[in-house]
C-alpha positions as CSV (number, residue, x, y, z in Angstrom):
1,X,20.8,-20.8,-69.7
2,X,17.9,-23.0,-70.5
3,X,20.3,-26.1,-70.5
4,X,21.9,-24.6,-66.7
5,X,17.9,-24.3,-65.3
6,X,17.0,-27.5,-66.7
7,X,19.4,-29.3,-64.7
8,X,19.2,-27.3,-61.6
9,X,15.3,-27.9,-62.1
10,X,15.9,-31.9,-62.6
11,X,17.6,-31.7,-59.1
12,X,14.9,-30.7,-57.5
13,X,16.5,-26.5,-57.1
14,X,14.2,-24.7,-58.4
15,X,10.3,-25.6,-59.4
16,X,9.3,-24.9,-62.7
17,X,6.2,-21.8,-63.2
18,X,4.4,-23.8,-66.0
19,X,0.9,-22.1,-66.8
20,X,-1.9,-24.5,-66.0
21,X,-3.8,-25.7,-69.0
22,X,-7.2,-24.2,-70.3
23,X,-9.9,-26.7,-69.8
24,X,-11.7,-27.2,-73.1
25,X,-15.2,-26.1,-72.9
26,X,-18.3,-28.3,-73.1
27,X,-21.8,-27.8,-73.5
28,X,-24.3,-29.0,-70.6
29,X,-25.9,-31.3,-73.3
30,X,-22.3,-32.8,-73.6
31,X,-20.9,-33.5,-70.4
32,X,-17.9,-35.3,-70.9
33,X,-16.9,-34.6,-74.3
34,X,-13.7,-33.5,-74.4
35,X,-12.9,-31.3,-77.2
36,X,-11.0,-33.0,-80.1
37,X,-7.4,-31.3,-80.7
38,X,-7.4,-29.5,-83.8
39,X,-6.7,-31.8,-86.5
40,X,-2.4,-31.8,-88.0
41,X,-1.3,-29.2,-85.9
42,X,2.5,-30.1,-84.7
43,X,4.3,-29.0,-81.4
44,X,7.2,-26.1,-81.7
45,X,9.9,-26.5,-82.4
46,X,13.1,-26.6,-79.8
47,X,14.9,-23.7,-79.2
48,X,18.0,-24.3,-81.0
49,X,21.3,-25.6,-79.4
50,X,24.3,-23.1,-79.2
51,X,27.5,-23.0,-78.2
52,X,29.0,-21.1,-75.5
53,X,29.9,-18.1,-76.2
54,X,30.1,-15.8,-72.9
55,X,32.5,-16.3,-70.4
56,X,30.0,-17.6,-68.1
57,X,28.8,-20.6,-66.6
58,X,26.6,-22.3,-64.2
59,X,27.5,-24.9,-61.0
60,X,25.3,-25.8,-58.6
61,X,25.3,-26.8,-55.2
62,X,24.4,-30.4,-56.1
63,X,27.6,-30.1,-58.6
64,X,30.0,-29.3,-56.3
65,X,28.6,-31.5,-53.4
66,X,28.9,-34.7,-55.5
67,X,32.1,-34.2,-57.2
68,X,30.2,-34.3,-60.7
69,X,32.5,-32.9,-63.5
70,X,32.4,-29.8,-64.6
71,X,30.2,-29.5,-67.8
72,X,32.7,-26.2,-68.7
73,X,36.3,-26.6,-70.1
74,X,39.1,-25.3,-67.1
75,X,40.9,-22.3,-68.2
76,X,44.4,-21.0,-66.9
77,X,44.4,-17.4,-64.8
78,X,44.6,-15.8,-68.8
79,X,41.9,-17.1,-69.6
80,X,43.2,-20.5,-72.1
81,X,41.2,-23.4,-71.9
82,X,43.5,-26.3,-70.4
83,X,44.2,-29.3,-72.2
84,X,41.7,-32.1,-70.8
85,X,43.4,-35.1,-68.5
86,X,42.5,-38.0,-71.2
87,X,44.7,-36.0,-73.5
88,X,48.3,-35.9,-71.2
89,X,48.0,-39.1,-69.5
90,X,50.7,-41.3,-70.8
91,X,50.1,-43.8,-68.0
92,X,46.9,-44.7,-69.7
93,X,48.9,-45.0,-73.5
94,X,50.0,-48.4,-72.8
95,X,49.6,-51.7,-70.7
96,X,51.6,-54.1,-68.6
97,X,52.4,-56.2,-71.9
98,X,55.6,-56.0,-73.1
99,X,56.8,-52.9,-75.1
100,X,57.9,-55.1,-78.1
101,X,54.2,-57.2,-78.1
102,X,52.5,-53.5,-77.8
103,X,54.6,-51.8,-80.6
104,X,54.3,-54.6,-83.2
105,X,50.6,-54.4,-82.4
106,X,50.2,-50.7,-83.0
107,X,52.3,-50.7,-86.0
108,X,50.5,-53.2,-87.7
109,X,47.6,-51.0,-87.8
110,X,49.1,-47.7,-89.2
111,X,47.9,-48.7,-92.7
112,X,44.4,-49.7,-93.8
113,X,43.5,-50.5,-97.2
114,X,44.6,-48.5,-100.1
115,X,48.1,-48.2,-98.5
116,X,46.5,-45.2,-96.7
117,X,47.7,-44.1,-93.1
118,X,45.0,-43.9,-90.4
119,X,44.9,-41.1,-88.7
120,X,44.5,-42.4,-85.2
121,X,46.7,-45.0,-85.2
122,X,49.5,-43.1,-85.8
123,X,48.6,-41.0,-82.9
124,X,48.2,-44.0,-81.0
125,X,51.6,-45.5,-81.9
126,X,53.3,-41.8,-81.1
127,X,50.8,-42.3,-77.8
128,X,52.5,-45.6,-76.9
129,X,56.4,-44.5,-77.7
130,X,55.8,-41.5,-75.0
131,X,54.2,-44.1,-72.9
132,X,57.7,-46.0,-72.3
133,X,59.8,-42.6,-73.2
134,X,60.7,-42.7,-76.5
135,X,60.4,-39.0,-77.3
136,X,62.2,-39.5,-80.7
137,X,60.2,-42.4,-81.8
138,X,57.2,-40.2,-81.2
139,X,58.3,-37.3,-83.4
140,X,59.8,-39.6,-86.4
141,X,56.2,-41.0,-86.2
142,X,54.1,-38.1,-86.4
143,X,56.7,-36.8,-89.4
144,X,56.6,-39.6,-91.8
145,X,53.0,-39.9,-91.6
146,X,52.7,-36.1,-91.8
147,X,50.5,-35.6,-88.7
148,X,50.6,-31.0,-88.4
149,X,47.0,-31.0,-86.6
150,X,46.3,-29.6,-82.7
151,X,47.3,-33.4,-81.2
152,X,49.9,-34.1,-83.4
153,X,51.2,-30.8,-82.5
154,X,50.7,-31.7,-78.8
155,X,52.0,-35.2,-79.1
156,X,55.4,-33.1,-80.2
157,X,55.7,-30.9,-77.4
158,X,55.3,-34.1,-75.0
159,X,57.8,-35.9,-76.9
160,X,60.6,-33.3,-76.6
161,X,60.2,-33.1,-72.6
162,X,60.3,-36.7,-72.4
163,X,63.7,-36.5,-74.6
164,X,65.0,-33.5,-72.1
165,X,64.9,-30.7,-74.7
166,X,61.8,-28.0,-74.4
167,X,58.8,-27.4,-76.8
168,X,58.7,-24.6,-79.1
169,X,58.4,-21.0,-77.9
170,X,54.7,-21.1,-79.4
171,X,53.7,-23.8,-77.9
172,X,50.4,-23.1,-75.1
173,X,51.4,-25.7,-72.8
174,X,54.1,-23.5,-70.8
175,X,51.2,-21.3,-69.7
176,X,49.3,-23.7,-68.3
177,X,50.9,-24.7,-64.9
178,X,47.9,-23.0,-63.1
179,X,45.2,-25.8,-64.4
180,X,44.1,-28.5,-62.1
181,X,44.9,-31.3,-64.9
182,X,47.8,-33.0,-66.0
183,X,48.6,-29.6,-67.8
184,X,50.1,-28.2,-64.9
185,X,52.8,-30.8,-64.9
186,X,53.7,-30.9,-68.4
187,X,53.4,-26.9,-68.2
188,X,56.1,-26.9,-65.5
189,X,58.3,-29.6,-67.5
190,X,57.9,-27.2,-70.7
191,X,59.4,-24.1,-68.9
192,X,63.4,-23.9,-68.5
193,X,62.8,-22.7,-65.2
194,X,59.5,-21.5,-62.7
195,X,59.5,-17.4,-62.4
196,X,58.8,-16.3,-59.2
197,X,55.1,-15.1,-60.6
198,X,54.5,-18.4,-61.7
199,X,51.2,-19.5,-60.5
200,X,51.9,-23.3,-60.3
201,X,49.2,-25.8,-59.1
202,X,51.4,-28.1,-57.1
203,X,48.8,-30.6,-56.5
204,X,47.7,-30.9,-60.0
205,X,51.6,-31.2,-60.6
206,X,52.1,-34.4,-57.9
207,X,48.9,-36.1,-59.4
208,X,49.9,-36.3,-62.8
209,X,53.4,-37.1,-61.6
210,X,51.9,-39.9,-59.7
211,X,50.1,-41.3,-62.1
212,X,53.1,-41.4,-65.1
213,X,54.4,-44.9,-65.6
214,X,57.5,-45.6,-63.4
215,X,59.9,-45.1,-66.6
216,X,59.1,-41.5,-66.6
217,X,59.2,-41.1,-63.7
218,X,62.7,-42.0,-63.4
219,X,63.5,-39.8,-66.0
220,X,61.4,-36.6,-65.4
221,X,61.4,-36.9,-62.1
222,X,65.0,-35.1,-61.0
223,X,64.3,-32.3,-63.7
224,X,61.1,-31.7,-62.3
225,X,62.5,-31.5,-59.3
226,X,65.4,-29.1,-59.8
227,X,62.8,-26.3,-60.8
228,X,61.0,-26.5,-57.8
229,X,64.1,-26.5,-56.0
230,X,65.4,-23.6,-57.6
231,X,62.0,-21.4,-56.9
232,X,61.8,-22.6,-53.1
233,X,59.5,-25.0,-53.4
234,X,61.1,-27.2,-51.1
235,X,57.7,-29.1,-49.7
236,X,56.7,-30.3,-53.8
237,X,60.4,-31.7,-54.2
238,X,60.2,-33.6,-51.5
239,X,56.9,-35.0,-52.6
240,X,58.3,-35.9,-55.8
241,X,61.3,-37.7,-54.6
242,X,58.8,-39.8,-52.3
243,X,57.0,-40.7,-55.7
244,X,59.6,-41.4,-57.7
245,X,60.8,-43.9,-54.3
246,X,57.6,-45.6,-55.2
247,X,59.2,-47.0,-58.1
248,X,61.8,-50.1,-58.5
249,X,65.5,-49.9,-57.2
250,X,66.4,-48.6,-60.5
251,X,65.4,-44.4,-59.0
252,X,67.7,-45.2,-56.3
253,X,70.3,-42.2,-58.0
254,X,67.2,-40.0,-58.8
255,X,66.0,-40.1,-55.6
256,X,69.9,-39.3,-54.4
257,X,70.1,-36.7,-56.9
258,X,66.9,-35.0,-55.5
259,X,68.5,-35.6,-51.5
260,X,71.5,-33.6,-52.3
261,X,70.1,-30.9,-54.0
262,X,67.7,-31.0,-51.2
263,X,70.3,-30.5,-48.7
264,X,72.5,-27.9,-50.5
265,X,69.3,-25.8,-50.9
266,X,68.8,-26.2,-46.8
267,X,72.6,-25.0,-46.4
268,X,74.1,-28.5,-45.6
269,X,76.8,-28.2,-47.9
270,X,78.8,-30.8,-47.1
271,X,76.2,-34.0,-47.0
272,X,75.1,-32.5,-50.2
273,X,78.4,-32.2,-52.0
274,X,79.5,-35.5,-50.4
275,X,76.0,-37.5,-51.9
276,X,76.7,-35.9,-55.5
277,X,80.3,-37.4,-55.4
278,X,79.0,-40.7,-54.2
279,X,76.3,-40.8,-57.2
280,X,79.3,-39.1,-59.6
281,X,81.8,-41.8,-58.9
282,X,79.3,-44.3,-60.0
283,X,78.1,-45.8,-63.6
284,X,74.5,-44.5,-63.2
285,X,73.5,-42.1,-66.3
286,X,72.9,-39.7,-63.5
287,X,76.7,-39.4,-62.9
288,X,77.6,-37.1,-65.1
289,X,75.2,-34.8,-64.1
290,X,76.0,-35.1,-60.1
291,X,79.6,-34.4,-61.5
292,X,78.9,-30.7,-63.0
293,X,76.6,-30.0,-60.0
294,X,79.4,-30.8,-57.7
295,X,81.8,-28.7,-59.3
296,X,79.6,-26.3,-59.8
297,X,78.5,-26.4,-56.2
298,X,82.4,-25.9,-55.4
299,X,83.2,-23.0,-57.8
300,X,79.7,-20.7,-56.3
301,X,81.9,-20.8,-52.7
302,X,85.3,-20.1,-54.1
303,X,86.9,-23.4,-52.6
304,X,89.3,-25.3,-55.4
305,X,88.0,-28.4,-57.4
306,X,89.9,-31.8,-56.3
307,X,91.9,-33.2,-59.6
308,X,90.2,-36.5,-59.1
309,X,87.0,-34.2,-60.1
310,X,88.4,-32.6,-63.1
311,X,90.2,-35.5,-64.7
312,X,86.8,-37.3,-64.5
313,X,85.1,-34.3,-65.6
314,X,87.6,-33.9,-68.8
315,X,87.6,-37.3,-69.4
316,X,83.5,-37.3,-70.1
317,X,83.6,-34.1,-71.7
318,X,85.9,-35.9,-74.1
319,X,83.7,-39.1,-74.5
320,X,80.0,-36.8,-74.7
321,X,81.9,-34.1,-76.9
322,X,78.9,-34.0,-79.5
323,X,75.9,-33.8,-76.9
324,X,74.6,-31.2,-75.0
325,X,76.1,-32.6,-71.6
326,X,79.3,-32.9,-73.5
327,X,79.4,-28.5,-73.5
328,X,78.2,-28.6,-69.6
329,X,81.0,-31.3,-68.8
330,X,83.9,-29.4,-70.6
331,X,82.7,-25.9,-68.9
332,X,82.8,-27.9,-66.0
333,X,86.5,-29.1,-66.5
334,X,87.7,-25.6,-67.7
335,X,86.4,-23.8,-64.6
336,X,87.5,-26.2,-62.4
337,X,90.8,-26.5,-64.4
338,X,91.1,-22.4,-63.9
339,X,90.1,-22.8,-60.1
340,X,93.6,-24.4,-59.1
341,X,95.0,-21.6,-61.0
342,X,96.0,-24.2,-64.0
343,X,95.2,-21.8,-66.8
344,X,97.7,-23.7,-69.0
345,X,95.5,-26.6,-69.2
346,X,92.1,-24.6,-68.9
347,X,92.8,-22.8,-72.3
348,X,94.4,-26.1,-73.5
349,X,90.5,-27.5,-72.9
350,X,89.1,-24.7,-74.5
351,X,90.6,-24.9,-77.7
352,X,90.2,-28.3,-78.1
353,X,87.0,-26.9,-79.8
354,X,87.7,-25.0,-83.7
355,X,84.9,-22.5,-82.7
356,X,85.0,-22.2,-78.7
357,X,82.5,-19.5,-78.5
358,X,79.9,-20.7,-81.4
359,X,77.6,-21.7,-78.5
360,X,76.0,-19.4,-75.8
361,X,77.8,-22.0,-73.3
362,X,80.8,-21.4,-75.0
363,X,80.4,-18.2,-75.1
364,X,79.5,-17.9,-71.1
365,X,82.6,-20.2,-70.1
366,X,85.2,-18.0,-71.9
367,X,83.5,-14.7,-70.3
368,X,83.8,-16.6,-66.7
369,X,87.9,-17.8,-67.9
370,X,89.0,-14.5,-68.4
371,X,87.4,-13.4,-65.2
372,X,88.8,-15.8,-62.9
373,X,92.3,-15.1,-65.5
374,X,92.4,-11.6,-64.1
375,X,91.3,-12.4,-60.6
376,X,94.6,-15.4,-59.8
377,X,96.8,-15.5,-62.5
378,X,100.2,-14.6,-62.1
379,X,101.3,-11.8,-64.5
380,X,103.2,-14.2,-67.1
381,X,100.2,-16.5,-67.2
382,X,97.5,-13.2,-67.1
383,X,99.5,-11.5,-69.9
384,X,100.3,-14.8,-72.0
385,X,96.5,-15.5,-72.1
386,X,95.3,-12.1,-72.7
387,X,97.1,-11.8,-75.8
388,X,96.9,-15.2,-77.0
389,X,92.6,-14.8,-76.8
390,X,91.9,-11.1,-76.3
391,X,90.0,-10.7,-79.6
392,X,88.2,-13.6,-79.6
393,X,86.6,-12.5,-75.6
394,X,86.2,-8.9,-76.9
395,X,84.1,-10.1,-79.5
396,X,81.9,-12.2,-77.1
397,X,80.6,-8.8,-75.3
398,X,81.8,-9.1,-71.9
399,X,80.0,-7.3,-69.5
400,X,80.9,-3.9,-68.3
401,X,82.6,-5.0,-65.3
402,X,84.7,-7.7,-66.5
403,X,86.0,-5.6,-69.0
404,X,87.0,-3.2,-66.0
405,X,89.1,-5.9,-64.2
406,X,91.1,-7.1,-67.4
407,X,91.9,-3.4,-68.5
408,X,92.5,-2.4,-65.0
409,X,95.8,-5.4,-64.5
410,X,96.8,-4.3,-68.5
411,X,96.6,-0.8,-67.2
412,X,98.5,-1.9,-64.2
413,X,101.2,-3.7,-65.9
414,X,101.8,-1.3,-68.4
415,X,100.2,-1.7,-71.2
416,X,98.0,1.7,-71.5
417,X,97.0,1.2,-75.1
418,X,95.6,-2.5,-74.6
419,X,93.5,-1.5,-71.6
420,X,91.7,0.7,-73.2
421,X,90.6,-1.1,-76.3
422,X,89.8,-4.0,-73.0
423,X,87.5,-1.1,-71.9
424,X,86.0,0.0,-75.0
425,X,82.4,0.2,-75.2
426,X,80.4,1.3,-72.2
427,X,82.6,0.5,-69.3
428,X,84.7,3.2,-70.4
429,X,82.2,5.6,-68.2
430,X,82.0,3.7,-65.5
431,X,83.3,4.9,-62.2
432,X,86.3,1.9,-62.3
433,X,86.4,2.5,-66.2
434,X,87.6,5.9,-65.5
435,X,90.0,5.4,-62.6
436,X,91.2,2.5,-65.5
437,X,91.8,5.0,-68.2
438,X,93.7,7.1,-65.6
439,X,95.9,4.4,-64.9
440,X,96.2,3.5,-68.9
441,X,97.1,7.2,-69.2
442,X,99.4,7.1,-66.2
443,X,101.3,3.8,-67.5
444,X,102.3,6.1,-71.1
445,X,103.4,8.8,-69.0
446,X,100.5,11.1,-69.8
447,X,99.4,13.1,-66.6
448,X,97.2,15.4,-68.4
449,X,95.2,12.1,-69.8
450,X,94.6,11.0,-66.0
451,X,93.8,13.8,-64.4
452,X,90.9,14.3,-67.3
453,X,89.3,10.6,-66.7
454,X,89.0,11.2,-63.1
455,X,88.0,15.0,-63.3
456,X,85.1,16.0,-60.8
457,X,85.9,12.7,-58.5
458,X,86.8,13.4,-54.8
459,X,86.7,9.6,-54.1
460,X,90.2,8.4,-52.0
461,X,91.3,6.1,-55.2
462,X,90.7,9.0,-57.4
463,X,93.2,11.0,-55.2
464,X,95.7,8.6,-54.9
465,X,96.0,8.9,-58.9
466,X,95.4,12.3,-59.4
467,X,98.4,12.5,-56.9
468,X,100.4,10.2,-59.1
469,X,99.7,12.4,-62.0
470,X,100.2,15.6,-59.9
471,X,103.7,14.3,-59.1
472,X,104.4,12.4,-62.7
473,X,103.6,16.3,-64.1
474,X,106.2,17.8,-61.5
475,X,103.5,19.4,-59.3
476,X,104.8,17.4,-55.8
477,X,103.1,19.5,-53.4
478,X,99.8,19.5,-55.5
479,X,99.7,15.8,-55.0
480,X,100.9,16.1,-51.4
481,X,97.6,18.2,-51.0
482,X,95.7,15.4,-52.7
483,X,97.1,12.5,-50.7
484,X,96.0,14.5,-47.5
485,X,93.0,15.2,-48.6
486,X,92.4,11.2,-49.0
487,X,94.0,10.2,-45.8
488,X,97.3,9.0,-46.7
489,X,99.7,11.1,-44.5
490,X,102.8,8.9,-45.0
491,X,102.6,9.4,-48.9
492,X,101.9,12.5,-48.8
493,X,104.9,13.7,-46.7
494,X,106.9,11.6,-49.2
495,X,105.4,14.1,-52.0
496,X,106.0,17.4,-49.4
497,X,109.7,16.3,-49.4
498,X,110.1,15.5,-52.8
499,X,108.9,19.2,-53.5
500,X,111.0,20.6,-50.9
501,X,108.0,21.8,-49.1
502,X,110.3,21.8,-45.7
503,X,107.5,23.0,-43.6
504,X,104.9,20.4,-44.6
505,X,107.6,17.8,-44.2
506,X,108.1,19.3,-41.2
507,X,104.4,19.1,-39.8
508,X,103.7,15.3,-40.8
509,X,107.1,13.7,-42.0
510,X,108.7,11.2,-40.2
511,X,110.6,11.9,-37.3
512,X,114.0,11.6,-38.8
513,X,113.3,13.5,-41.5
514,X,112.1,16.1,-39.2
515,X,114.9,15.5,-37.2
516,X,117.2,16.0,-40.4
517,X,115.2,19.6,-40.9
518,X,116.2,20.8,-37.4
519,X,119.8,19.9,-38.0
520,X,120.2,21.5,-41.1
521,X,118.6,24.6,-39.6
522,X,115.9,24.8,-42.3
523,X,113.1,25.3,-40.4
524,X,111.7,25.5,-36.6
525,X,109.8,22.0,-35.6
526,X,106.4,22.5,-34.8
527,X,104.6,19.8,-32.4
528,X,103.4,16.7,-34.8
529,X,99.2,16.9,-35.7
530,X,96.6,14.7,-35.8
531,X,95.2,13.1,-38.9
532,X,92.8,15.2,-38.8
533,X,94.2,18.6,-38.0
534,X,96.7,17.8,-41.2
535,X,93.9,17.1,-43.6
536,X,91.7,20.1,-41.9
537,X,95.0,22.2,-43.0
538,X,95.5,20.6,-46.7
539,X,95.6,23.3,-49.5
540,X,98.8,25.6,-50.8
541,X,101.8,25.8,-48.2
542,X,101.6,28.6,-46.2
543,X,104.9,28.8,-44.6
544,X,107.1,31.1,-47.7
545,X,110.0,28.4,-48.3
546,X,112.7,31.0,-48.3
547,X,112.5,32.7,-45.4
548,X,111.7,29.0,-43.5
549,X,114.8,27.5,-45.1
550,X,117.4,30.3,-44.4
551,X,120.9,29.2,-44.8
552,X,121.9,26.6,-42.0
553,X,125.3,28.1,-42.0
554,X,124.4,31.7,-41.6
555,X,121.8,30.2,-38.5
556,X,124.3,28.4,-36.9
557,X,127.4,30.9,-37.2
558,X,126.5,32.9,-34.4
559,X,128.4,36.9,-34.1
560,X,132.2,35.5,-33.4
561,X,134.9,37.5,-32.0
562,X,136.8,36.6,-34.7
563,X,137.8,34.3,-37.5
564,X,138.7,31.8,-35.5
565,X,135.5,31.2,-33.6
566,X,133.4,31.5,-37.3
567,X,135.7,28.7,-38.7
568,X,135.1,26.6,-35.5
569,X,131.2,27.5,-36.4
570,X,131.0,26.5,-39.9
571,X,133.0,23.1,-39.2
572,X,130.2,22.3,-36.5
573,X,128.1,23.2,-38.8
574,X,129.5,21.2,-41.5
575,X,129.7,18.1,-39.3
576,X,125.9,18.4,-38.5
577,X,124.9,19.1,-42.2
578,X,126.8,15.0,-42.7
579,X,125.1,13.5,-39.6
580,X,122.0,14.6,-40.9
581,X,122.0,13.4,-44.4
582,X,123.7,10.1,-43.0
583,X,120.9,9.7,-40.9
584,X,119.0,10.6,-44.3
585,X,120.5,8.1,-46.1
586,X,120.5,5.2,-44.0
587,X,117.0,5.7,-42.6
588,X,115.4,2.2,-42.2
589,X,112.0,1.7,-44.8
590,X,109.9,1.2,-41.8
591,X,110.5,4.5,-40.7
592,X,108.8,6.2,-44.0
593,X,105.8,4.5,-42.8
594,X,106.0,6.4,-39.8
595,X,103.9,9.3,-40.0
596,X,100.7,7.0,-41.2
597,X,101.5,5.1,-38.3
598,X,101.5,8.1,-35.5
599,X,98.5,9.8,-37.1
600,X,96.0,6.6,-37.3
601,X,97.6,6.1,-33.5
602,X,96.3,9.9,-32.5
603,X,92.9,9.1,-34.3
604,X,92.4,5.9,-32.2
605,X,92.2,3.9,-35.8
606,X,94.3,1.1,-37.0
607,X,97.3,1.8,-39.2
């Protein structure tokens, strides 16, 4: 506090209250003798200097008028002191000599005498490798020469952004990307991506981005880019691709890199697809990079890969098999192998790798295979995959619902037992893992199974198979009930006169089965319903099927005089009984689609 007054005091604030000093006193025989001071005595001591240690401190007016510097560390929103400017400012590691002339120069001076390391030159030979980007330089540096303390451990974090990888989890400088240093833009370089929540100080970022030498700019600048492209940040991108056009003709692909993405995050898909496939068909170490994002940007809409793209994809996945890329570039060729439906060649890729799913990307891109497997496969190619590899993408832990959609084609193909050990786990007790054990159940013949995994479900797919198992268990006019009940008239008068439920058939068949029914004499037609007046009526038959479907003989014989006129009867009869099931027989297929038809026609829907 005494410091803060002091130098509010020295410009000219605030006036000092000093007490004025006591005259010494004189007798009127001694005018003007001043009293001597008493002999040896010293002036107290100062107050001694402390640190801070409150979380307070004083600026003045005159400090923040003339721009002087803050006597008090910056801290982050948590309350972290920043890291100072001087200490991540690589511009300022290094001059305009030649790297070779610097190195030598710095390397010469690691040792002193005794064969003993010195400290600081070590840091300032890691200092000058991040300087022209050489991140691994840096860290085999600060390892041989054993430097663990709070710069060395800096000088590490730096060094793996500058070689594209991230700093440790521990490391501070993540949570920085709120201080108005250079911290905020190595924060933002040491995060994988910029939360929402982030509080990011985009003009702290832009400075210290501007003031990197041009080499790392080259080289951070498109990452830097992409996160503030993927958080929205649209305005800061475009400031960093201006300051990365400040340097030579050698950013020309950056700066393209950061123009496409630029327009696919506006919504102008096409100049940015068509700018990535200009930079991907080029030598530029940028190419591989604009080659995933373009297939990548392809595979998000659903629209096919061009083979040009994959061979070329394939092709680099092959030559970068051991780096990092090298796993984006052969996810990259799988997907977009799987996209033209050429599964044959996807899987071929896959297994080119011993252990395909030993990586999370791995891992990720055999999840998405077996997804886009059950979505356009044919069933040959589904079913020769699925058991070629369906222990090895159980035992990655597929999610819930792409566990559904591989049971659910097993299920539909067949193969009961195999969907449900697709669907084990969890997704068994999801709504479409339930209707997929019913189908498992229905595809072994097991109607009791089914109708247990959809019990309590009124849902229309849920009647449709609780129908089927109705009808598998014998119980047709059951599932005639339940297809009403879901809207599907035309198969449920298919169920009505498979049950021989004559007057249901009779109410919403199609018109020449009803026609059939009235020539056989089996019951009286009633006038056709709407859709909704037959599911209002869905339930039990109400109409007693024995005294509806009298004998048509007995109807149509009528009292004769005679024998005679009751032979002439039953051979009319007879002959109606055969036009009738002729007409039966050779009814067209369109017609059993009729009643569906008529009824969405009364509603005023669509069939």
């Amino acid at each position: 506090l005494l410091l803060q007054l002091s130098r509010a005091a020295s410009q000219g604030l605030i006036d000092a209250a000093r007490p004025r000093p006591e005259m010494p006193r004189s007798d009127f025989g001694e005018v003007g003798r001043v009293a001597a001071e008493p002999a040896g005595q010293a002036l107290p001591a100062a107050p001694p200097v402390t640190a801070d240690h409150l979380a307070v401190h004083a600026r003045t007016s005159i400090d923040r008028e003339m721009l002087l510097p803050d006597p008090s560390p910056a801290v982050t929103a948590n309350g972290e002191t920043c890291y100072p400017d001087e200490h991540l400012a690589p511009g300022d590691w290094g001059d305009t000599r030649p790297a070779s002339v610097q190195i030598a120069e710095r390397r010469g001076m690691l040792v002193g005498e005794f064969d003993r390391p010195a400290p600081e030159a070590v840091l300032s030979l890691s200092r000058l490798y991040l300087h022209f980007g050489f991140g691994a330089e840096a860290r085999a540096t600060l390892d041989a020469f054993g430097q663990d303390g709070e710069e060395g451990r800096l000088l590490r974090d730096l060094a793996a952004i500058v070689d594209g990888d991230l700093p440790d989890a521990a490391s501070p400088l993540a949570g920085m990307t709120d201080c108005d240093s250079n911290a905020a833009l190595w924060a933002v370089l040491a995060r994988r991506d910029l939360p929402a929540s982030a509080m990011v100080d985009s003009n702290a970022v832009l400075r210290g981005f501007s003031a990197l030498p041009a080499p790392l700019r080259r080289s951070l600048g498109g990452a830097l880019a992409d996160r503030f492209l993927a958080a929205g940040h649209l305005d800061t991108a475009r400031a960093l691709r201006d300051a990365i056009a400040r340097a030579p003709a050698e950013a020309a692909a950056t700066i393209g890199m950061i123009d496409a993405r630029l327009d696919l995050a506006m919504g102008r898909i096409d100049a940015g697809e068509a700018g990535l496939d200009r930079i991907a068909g080029t030598n530029d170490p940028a190419s591989p990079e604009a080659l995933i994002l373009s297939i990548h940007s392809r595979l998000d809409r659903g629209e096919p890969v061009s083979p040009p793209l994959a061979d070329t994809a394939e092709a680099l996945a092959f030559e970068r098999r051991d780096s990092p890329q090298g796993a984006a570039l052969t996810r990259a060729a799988i997907l977009a192998r799987a996209a033209v439906a050429e599964f044959d060649r996807a899987f071929h890729a896959l297994h080119r790798d011993p252990a395909p799913t030993a990586t999370a990307i791995g891992t990720e891109t055999l999840q998405e295979l077996f997804a886009m497997l059950a979505r356009s496969a044919d069933d040959a190619t589904f079913l020769r995959h699925v058991f070629a590899d369906l222990a090895l993408w159980d035992a990655t832990g597929p999610a819930a619902e792409s566990r559904v959609a591989i049971a659910g084609r097993l299920a539909a193909l067949g193969f009961g037992a195999e969907a449900r050990h697709a669907l084990a786990g969890a997704a068994s007790g999801s709504p479409g893992g339930q209707l997929v054990l019913a189908e498992a159940a229905l595809a072994e013949f097991d109607a009791s199974r089914a109708l247990d995994a959809i019990a309590g479900r009124d849902d229309p797919a849920s009647a449709a198979i609780r129908a089927r198992a109705l009808a598998l268990a014998g119980d047709h006019r059951g599932a005639a009930a339940s297809l009403i009940r879901s809207g599907d008239v035309a198969a449920a008068a298919e169920q009505a006169w498979r049950g021989a439920d004559w007057a249901e058939v009779a109410r919403i068949g199609p018109e020449y089965r009803r026609s059939a029914l009235r020539d056989l004499g089996l019951v009286d037609l009633p006038e056709a319903g709407t859709s909704a007046e037959i599911a209002g009526a869905a339930g039990p038959v109400a109409a007693d099927q024995d005294a509806a479907g009298q004998d048509a003989t007995t109807r149509q014989a009528p009292e004769a005089a005679g024998p005679l006129a009751r032979d002439r009867a039953l051979l009319d009869a007879s002959r109606a009984a055969r036009e009738a099931i002729a007409t039966l027989i050779s009814a067209p297929a369109d017609a059993r689609a009729e009643p569906a038809a008529s009824a969405a026609a009364s509603d005023g829907r669509a069939p």
